[in-house]
C-alpha positions as CSV (number, residue, x, y, z in Angstrom):
1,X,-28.6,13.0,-0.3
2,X,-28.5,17.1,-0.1
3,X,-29.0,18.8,-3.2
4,X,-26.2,20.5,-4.5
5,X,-26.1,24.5,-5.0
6,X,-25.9,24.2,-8.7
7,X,-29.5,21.9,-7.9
8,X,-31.3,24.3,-5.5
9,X,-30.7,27.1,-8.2
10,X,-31.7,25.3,-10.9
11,X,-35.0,25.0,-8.6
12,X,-35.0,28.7,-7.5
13,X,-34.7,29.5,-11.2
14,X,-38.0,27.1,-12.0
15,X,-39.8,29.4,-9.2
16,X,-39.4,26.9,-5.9
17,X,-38.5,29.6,-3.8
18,X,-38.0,27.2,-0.7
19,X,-34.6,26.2,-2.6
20,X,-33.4,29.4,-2.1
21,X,-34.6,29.2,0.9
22,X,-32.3,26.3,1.8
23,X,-29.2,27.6,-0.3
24,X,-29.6,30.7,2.8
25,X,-30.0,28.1,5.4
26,X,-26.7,26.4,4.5
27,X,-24.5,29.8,4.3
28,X,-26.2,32.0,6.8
29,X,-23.5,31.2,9.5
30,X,-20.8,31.5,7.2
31,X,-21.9,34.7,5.5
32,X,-22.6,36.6,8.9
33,X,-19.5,35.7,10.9
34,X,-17.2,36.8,7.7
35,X,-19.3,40.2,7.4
36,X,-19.2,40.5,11.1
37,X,-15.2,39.7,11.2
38,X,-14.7,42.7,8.8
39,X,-17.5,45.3,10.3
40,X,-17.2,44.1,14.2
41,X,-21.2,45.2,14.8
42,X,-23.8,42.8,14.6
43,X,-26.6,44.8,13.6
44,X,-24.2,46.0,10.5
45,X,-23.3,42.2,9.7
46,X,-27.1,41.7,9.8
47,X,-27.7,44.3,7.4
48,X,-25.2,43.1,4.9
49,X,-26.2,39.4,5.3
50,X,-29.8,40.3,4.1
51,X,-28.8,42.7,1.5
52,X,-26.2,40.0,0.2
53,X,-28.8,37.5,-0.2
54,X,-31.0,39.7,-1.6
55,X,-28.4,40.7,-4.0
56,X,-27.7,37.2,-5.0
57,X,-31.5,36.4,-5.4
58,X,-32.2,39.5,-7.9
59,X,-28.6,38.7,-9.8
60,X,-29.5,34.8,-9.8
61,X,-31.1,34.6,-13.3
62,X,-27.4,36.0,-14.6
63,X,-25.9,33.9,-12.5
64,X,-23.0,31.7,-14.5
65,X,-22.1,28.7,-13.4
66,X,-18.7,28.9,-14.2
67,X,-17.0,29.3,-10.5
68,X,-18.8,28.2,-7.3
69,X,-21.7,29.5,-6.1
70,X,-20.2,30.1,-2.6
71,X,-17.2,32.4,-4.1
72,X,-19.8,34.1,-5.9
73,X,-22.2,34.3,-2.4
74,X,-19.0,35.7,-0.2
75,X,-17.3,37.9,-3.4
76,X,-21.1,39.9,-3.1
77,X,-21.0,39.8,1.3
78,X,-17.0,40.7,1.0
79,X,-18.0,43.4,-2.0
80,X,-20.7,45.1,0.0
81,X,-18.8,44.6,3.6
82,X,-16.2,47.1,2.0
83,X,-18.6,49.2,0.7
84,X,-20.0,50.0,4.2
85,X,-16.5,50.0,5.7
86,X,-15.8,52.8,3.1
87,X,-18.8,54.5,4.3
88,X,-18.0,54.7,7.8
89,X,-16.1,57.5,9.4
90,X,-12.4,56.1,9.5
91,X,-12.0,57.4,12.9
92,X,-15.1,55.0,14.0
93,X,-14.0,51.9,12.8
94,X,-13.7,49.5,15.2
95,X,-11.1,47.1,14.6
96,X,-9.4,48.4,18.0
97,X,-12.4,46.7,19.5
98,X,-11.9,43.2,17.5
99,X,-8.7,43.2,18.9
100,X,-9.8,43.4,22.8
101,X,-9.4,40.2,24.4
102,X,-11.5,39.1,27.6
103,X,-8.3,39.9,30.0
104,X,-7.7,43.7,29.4
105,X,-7.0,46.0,31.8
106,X,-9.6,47.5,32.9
107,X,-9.4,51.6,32.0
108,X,-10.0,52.7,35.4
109,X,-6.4,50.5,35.8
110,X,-5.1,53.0,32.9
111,X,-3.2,56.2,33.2
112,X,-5.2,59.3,30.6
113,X,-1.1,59.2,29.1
114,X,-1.1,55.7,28.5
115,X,-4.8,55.4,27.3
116,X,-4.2,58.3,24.6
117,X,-1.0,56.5,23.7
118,X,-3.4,53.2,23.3
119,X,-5.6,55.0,20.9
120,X,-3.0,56.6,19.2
121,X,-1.6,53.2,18.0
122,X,-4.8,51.7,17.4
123,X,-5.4,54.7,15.1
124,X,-2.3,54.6,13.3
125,X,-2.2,50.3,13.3
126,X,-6.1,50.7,12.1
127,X,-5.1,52.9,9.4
128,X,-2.3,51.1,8.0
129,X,-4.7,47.9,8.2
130,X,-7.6,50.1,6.0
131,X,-4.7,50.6,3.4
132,X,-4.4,46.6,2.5
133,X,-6.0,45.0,-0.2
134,X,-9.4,43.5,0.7
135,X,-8.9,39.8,0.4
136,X,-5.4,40.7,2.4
137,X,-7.6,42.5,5.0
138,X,-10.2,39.9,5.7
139,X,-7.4,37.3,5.9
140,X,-5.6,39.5,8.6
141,X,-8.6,39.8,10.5
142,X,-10.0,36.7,10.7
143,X,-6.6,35.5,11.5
144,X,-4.9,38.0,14.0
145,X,-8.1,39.3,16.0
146,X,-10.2,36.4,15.8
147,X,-8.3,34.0,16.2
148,X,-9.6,31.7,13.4
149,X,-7.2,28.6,12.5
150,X,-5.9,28.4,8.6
151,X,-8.3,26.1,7.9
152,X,-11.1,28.0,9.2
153,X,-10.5,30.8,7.4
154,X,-9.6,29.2,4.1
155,X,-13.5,27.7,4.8
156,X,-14.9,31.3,5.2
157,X,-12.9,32.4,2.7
158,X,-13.7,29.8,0.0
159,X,-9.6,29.5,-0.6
160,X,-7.0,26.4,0.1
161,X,-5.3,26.9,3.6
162,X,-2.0,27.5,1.1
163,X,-4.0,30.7,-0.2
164,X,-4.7,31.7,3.5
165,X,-0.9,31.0,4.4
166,X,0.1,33.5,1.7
167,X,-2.4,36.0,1.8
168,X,-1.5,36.3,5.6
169,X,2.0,36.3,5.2
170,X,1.7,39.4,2.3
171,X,-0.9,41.3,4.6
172,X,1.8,41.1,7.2
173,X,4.3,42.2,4.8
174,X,2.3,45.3,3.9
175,X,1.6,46.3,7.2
176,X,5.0,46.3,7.8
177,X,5.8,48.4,5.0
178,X,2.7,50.8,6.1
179,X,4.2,50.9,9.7
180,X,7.9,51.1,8.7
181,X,7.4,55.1,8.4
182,X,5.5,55.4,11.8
183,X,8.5,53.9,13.6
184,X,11.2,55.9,11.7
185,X,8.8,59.0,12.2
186,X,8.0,58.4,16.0
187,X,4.5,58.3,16.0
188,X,3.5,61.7,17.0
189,X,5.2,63.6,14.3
190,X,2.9,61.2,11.7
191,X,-0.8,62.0,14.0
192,X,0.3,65.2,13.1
């Protein structure tokens, strides 16, 4: 029978550093495709995957065992995902590219009008989406671009698939509220 996490750090903290091994061989997959579901770049999701675990390994000594040790492991990956996000440029995010769907158009199909209209709404949607509460975000976009079922993202999440039902349904909420003054507006008068 496995070990448990609680076990394997009880090991790492006794100096087997081949448990710790094994507590990043059972949440590697996880980790990355959540960081990579929020960033949409690969070589950033690496980056944060490998800082998370080396976060976790320098904080494990502290480490309480008061809540599970995989809502601590994806609070630090979803902690340091917005930290980058934050980082970056808002105009080179690239949720508009999460949201791309192996049957577009391609743009030589697209008019220049109807491509700057494209990436007018995908800046103002992309903006309104930046504005949601983090654990509202990630559910949104694991949900909406991804494609992920309830239950799938309740399991990268680390929530009940009643938690994922509701945190979608406010994200959706708030991004209605965000959008609400785009469409009264028209949405050149707000890109202005």
């Amino acid at each position: 029978m496995p070990l448990t996490d609680d076990e394997l750090i009880d090991k790492v903290r006794a100096g087997n550093f081949q448990s710790f091994e094994e507590l990043i061989d059972r949440y590697r997959n996880q980790v990355f495709n959540f960081v990579y579901r929020i960033l949409g770049s690969r070589d950033e999701a690496e980056d944060i995957l490998q800082d998370t675990f080396m976060k976790v390994y320098q904080h494990l000594p502290r480490y309480k065992k008061q809540s599970k040790f995989s809502s601590y492991l994806f609070t630090i990956a979803h902690n340091l995902s917005m930290n980058r996000v934050n980082y970056r440029k808002r105009s080179q995010m690239k949720l508009d590219t999460l949201a791309q769907s192996d049957d577009e158009k391609s743009i030589t199909d697209r008019t220049p009008d109807s491509q700057m209209r494209e990436n007018e709404i995908a800046s103002v949607v992309h903006k309104a989406i930046e504005k949601l509460p983090p654990k509202y975000r990630a559910a949104l976009v694991l949900s909406e671009f991804e494609g992920f079922s309830y239950k799938q993202i309740g399991d990268v999440l680390n929530c009940s698939v009643g938690t994922v039902k509701s945190r979608i349904f406010r994200a959706r909420d708030l991004l209605r509220g965000h959008l609400k003054g785009y469409e009264e507006q028209g949405l050149q008068e707000t890109l202005n």
